[in-house]
C-alpha positions in Angstrom: 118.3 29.0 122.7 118.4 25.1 123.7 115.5 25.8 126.0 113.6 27.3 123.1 114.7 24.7 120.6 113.7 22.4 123.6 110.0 23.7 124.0 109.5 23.5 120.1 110.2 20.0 119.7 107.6 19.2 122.7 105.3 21.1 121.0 105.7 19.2 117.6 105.7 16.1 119.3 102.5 17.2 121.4 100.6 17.6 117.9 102.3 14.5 116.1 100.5 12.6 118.4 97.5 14.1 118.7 97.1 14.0 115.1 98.4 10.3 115.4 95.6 9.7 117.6 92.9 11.9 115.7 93.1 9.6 112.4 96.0 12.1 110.9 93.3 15.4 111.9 93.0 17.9 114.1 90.1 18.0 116.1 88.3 20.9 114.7 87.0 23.7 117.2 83.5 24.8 116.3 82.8 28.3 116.5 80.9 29.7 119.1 78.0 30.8 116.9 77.7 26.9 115.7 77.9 25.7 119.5 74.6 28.0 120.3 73.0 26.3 118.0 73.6 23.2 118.4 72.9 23.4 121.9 69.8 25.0 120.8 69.4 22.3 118.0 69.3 20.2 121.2 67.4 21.6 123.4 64.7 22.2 121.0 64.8 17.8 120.9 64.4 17.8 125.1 61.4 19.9 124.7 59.2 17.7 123.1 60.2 14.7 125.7 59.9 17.1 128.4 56.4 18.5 127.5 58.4 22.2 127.7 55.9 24.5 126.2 58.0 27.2 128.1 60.8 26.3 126.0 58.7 25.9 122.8 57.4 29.5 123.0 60.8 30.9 123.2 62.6 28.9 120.4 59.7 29.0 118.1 59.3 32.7 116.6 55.4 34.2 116.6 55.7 33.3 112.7 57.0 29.4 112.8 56.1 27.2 110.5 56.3 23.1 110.4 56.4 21.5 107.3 55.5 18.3 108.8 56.1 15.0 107.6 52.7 14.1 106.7 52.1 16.6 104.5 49.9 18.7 107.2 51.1 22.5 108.0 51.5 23.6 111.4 52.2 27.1 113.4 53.7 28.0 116.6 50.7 27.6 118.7 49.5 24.2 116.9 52.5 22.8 118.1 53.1 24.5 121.3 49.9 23.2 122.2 50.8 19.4 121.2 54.0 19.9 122.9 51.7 20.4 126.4 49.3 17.8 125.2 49.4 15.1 127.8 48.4 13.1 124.8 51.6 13.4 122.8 54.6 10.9 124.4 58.0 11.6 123.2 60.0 8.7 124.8 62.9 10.1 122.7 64.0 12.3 120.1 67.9 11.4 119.4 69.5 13.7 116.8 72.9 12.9 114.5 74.3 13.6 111.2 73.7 17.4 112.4 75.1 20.3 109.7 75.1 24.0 111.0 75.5 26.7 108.0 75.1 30.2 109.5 74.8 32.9 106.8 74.5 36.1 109.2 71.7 36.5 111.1 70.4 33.1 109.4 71.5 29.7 110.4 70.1 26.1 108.6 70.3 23.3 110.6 70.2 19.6 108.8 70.1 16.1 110.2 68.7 13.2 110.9 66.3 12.7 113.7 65.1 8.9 115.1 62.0 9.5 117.3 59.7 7.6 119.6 56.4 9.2 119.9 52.9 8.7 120.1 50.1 11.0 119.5 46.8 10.0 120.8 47.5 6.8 120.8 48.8 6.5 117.0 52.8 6.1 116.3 54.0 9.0 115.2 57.5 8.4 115.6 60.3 7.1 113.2 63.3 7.8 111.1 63.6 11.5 109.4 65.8 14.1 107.7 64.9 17.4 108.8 66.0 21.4 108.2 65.1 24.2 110.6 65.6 27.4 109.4 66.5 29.6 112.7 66.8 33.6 112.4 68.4 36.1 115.1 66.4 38.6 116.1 66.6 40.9 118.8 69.9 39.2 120.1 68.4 35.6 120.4 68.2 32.7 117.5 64.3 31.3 117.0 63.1 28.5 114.7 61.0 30.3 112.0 60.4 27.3 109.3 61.1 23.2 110.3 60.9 21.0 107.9 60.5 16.7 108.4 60.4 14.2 105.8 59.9 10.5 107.2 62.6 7.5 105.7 61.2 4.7 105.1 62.4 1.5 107.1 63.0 -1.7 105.9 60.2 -3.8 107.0 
């Protein structure tokens, strides 16, 4: 019994100081669901710096739909295309602030995205909030609508 009593108090003291060195929380353990897609959530960021229209036609579903932040509307081969474009230069594309709600076979991602890009020669990079709407269909999560709206900066 003393060994038990023994391995119980280690064990209470293990989590007393993790929560004392968490801020009084547990880390929490995502769900393996969330971590697809935020690994996806991810990748989908790299494939713009990389120029990955190999990528891009797998994450983006036939019937994908960006809601840009200029007001413009954009499908799957629009942007696969700009994606290749040796014209567009995504220095980087650095995600945070990064929700998952999965309802089912429908997930929303939210966050906010900071950017470095050029299109053409024009600055299409910035701050922005964005929602991707992502759907799993025949066993594999695709984007179907994206969504951007630009913050303003402080000039």
């Amino acid at each position: 019994m003393k060994g038990v009593s023994t391995v119980v108090a280690l064990a209470t003291l293990a989590a007393s100081i993790s929560l004392a060195q968490s801020g009084g929380q547990l880390p929490r353990q995502r769900p393996p669901i969330e971590q697809e897609l935020r690994r996806l959530n991810e990748e989908s960021a790299n494939m713009q710096i990389e120029h990955d229209g190999a990528a891009a036609r797998r994450l983006l579903a036939d019937d994908y739909v960006f809601f840009q932040a200029d007001g413009n509307v954009s499908n799957r081969a629009q942007n696969v295309a700009v994606i290749e474009d040796p014209a567009f230069v995504c220095e980087s594309l650095v995600t945070d602030d990064v929700e998952v709600r999965v309802y089912g076979s429908v997930a929303v991602i939210t966050g906010h995205a900071v950017m470095k890009a050029t299109f053409r020669g024009k600055d299409v990079g910035g701050h922005f909030r964005y929602t991707d709407v992502w759907v799993r269909r025949q066993g594999r999560w695709q984007t179907v609508v994206s969504q951007a709206t630009l913050i303003p900066q402080p000039q």
